[in-house]
Structure formats: structure tokens, C-alpha cells
ROKE-427750 format. One record per atom (N, C-alpha, C): x, y, z; residue in one letter. Coordinates in steps of 0.1 Angstrom, whole numbers, plus 5000, padded with zeros to 4 digits. Layout:
BEGIN
XYZA...
//
This chain:
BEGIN
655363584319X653963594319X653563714309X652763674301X651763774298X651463924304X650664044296X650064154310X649264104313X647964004305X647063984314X647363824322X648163834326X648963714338X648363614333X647963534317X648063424310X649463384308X649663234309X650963154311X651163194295X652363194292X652363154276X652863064275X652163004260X652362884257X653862794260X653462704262X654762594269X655062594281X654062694292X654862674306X653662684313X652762604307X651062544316X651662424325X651562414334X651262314344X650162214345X649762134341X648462074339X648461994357X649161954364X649561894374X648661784378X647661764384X646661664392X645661694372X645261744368X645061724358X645061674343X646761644344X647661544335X647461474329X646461344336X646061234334X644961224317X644461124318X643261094307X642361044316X642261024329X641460994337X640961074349X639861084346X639461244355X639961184372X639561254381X639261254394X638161174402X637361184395X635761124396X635361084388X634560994389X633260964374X632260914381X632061014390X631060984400X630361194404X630561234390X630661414393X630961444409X632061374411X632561434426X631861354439X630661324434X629961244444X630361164455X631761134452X632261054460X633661074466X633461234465X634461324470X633761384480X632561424478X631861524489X630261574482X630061694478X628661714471X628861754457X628161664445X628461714436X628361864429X629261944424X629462034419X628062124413X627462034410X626062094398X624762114404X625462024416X624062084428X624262194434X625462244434X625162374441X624862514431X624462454420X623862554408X622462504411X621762394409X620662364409X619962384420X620562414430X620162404448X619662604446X620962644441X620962804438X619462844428X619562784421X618462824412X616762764418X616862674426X615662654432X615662724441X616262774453X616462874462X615662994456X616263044445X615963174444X614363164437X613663064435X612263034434X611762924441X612062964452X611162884462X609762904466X609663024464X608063104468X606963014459X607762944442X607062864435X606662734438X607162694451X606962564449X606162534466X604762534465X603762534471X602362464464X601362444471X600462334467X600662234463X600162204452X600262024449X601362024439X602261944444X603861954435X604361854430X604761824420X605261704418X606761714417X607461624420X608961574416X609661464412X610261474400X610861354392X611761274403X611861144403X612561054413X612060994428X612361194431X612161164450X611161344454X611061334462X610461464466X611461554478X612661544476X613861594484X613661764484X613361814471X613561934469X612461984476X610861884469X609761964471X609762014486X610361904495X610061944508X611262054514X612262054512X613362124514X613062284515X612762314494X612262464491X610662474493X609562404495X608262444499X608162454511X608462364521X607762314535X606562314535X606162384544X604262384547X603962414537X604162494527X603462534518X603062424509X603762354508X603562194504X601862114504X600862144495X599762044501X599761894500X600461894488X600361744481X601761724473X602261574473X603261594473X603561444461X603661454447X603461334444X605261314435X605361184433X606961154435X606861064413X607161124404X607361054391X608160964387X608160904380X608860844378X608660754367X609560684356X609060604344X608560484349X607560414337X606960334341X607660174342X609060214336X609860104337X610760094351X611260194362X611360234370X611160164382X612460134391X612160034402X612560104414X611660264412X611660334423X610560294434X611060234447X609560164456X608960344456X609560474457X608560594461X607860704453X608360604439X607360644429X605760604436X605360734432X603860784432X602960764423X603660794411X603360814396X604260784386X603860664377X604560644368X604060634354X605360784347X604760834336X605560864326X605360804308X606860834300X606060974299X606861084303X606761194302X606861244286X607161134277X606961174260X605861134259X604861114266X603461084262X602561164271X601761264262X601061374269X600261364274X599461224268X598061184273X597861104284X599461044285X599961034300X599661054315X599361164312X599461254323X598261324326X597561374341X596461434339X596861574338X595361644328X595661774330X595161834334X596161994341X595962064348X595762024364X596861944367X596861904378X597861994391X598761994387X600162054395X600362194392X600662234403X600462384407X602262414405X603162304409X604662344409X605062194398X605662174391X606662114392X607862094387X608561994396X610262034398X610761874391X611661974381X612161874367X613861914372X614661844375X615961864378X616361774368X617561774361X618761724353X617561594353X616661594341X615961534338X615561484323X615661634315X615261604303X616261604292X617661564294X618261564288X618561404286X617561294294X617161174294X616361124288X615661234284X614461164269X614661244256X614161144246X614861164236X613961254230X612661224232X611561344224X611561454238X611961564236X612161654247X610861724245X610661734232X609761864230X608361784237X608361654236X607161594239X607261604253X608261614260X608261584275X607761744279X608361864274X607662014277X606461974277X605361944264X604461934262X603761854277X604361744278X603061694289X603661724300X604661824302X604461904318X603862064318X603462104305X602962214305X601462154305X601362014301X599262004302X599461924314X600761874324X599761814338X599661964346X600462144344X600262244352X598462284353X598562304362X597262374363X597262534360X596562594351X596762694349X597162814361X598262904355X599062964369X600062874370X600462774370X601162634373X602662694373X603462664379X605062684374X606062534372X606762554363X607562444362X609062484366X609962464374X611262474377X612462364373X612762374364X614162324355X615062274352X615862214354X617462234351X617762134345X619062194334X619362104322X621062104324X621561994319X623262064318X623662074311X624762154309X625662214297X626762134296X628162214300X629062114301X629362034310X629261894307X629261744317X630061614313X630361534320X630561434314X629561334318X629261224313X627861154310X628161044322X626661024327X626860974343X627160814338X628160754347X628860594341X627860534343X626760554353X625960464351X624860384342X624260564332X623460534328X624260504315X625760554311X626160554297X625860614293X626260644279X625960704271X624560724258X624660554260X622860524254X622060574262X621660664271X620860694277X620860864281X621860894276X622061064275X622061074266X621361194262X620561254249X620961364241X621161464257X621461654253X622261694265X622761794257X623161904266X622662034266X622462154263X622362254263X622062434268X622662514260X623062614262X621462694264X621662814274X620362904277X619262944267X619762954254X619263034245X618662894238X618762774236X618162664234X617062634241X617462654255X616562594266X615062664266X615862814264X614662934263X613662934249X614162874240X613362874227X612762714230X613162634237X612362524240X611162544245X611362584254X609762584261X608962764259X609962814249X608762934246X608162864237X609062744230X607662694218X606062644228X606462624239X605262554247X604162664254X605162694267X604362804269X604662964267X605162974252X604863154249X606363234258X606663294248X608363354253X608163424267X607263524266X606563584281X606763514292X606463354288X606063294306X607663204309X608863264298X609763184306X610763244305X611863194319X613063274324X614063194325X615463194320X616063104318X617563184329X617963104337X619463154346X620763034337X621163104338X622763004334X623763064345X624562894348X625462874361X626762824352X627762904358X629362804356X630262904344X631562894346X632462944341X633562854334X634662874335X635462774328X636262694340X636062794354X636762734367X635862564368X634262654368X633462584376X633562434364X633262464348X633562334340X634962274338X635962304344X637362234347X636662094361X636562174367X636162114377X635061964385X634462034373X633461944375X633761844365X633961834351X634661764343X635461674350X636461704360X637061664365X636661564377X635561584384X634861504395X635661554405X635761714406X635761814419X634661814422X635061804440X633461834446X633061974450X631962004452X631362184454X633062194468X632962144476X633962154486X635262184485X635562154474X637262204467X637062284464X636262344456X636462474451X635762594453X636762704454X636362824459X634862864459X633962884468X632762954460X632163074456X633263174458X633363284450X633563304435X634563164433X635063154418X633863104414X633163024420X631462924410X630263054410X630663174419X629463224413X629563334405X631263314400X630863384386X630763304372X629863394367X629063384356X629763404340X629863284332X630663364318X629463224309X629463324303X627863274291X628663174281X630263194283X630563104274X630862954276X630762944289X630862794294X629962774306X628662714301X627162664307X627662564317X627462584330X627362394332X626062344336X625162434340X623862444347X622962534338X621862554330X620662614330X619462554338X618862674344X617762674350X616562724342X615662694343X614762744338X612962764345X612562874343X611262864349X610062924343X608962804335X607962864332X606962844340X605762954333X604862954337X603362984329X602562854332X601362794323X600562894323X600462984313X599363094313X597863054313X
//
């Protein structure tokens, strides 16, 4: 070994990793809870205070009620207009601004969403005109992933790093009103690549932090 206890080359072990075929291709999902939720679960946690009044959420409203509760007044559920969700509430191509009413929503929560449309900047745009001024939007994009088998790959668009995410929506709402968190290390993107679930792996090792391997950005603006 090395001093700093790096294998030298030729006496890596790759073991359960060997293969060309991950573990999962189901991000773990079908091991236990996937991996990227407990970055995205973390990052809504620590802005929960945001998500009160009238709130919208892309899919289902799992989160809104989870991190608001009471604070919760209204509670509406998005979804595309091609979409054969029965609990869609609202169905909207979020690349179309006129889409949407504005200055409606006081919170909304965009999870591992906009890395699904292809015009992104258009999708910022009509969730910064449905906020109601004051409004907060809560985020999350992935970094390193491998692309869900369902949708394929024709249907994933982006990945991206903090410093993208953060120049994305300062173009919308102004550098001031946005905060960008980045999750995952090289443990946590071995892992999840892999279709480990949050349950395998240590979670002392997931909550450190190395800016050089993203697997989660969060992000949180706010509509001046």
C-alpha cells in the first residue's frame, strides 16, 4: 500500500463490482430506498419552514404533506398534459409559460424533474411566473446517474453540476434569490451507479461532501 492507504495499481479488487451489469437498474429501488432520496429527502428537510400555503408538486403531493403539514393550505398535484396520472390536479408542459397561472404558488416542489424537459430555461421561467411574489421554489437535479430504464434515454436530457444549476435560475430569478446545496462523494456515486440502496451504505460516508462527484443538487429560489 501506498502512505495514503491507496491500493497500487494491479491489486484493486473490483469484487461484486466486476461485472458490466450493475446491481440495480432500478436505482436500488428494488433493494430497499433509493440512494438519491436520501439527498433529496435531506435537502427538503433542511427547508421545510418553505413549504406552506398553497403548494404545488410535480407527480404526487408526498413531500408537500410530509415537510409542510398544517402549514399546507392548498395542495395542487402537476403533471404533463400527456400524463395518465388519475392525481394530477394540473396539467401543464412546464416549457410553456403562458401555461400556467401567475403568481399563484407560495412553495413549489420540483424534485428530479427538469432534467426531463428539454427547454429547461423555459421550464425555470413558468415556475418562477406560477410563484407568487415571496414564492419559493425547492429543486433537485442529478448529477452523476444512470438514466431510469424506464423512461430511456430519449427522455433524459441533463445532468448537472451546482455551479450550472446556480447560473440557471440566477438567469430567472437574480443571483441574490438563489441557494444551491450539492450531495454525494465518489462512495455515494459508486453506489448508486451501482443500484445500492440508502440501506447498504454507511450514512456517515453519504454525508460527506466532495464537489467533485455531484450526485444530487438542490436548489432553492426565491421570487423577489
Amino acid at each position: 500500500m501506498k502512505s495514503n492507504d491507496v491500493p497500487v495499481p494491479g491489486t484493486v479488487d473490483f469484487g461484486d463490482f466486476s461485472g458490466v451489469e450493475p446491481l440495480s437498474r432500478s436505482f436500488g429501488g428494488d433493494r430497499g430506498t433509493p440512494l438519491d432520496r436520501y439527498y433529496i429527502e435531506s435537502f427538503l428537510r433542511r427547508h421545510a419552514d418553505d413549504v406552506s400555503g398553497d403548494v404545488a408538486e410535480i407527480g404526487d403531493a408526498v413531500y408537500t404533506h410530509r415537510f409542510g403539514g398544517d402549514r399546507v393550505m392548498r395542495s395542487e398535484i402537476i403533471d404533463s398534459p400527456q400524463s395518465n396520472n388519475p392525481g394530477a390536479t394540473m396539467r401543464v408542459d412546464l416549457q410553456n409559460v403562458e401555461a400556467i397561472v401567475a403568481n399563484r404558488f407560495d412553495c413549489m416542489i420540483v424534485t428530479q424533474t427538469l432534467h426531463m424537459i428539454y427547454d429547461i430555461r423555459g421550464a425555470v421561467a413558468a415556475i418562477h411566473h406560477a410563484l407568487a411574489p415571496g414564492g419559493v421554489v425547492l429543486a433537485t437535479v442529478p448529477g452523476i446517474t444512470s438514466i431510469d430504464v424506464q423512461d430511456g434515454p430519449e427522455k433524459w436530457f441533463w445532468a448537472m453540476t451546482q455551479s450550472a444549476a446556480r447560473r440557471l435560475f440566477a438567469e430567472r430569478f437574480g443571483p441574490s434569490q438563489v441557494q444551491v446545496q450539492q450531495f454525494g462523494n465518489v462512495l455515494a456515486a459508486t453506489a448508486f451507479l451501482q443500484g445500492l440502496a440508502f440501506e447498504e451504505v454507511d450514512r456517515k460516508g453519504l454525508d460527506v461532501i466532495d464537489p467533485l462527484y455531484p450526485v444530487i443538487t438542490g436548489i432553492r429560489a426565491v421570487k423577489s
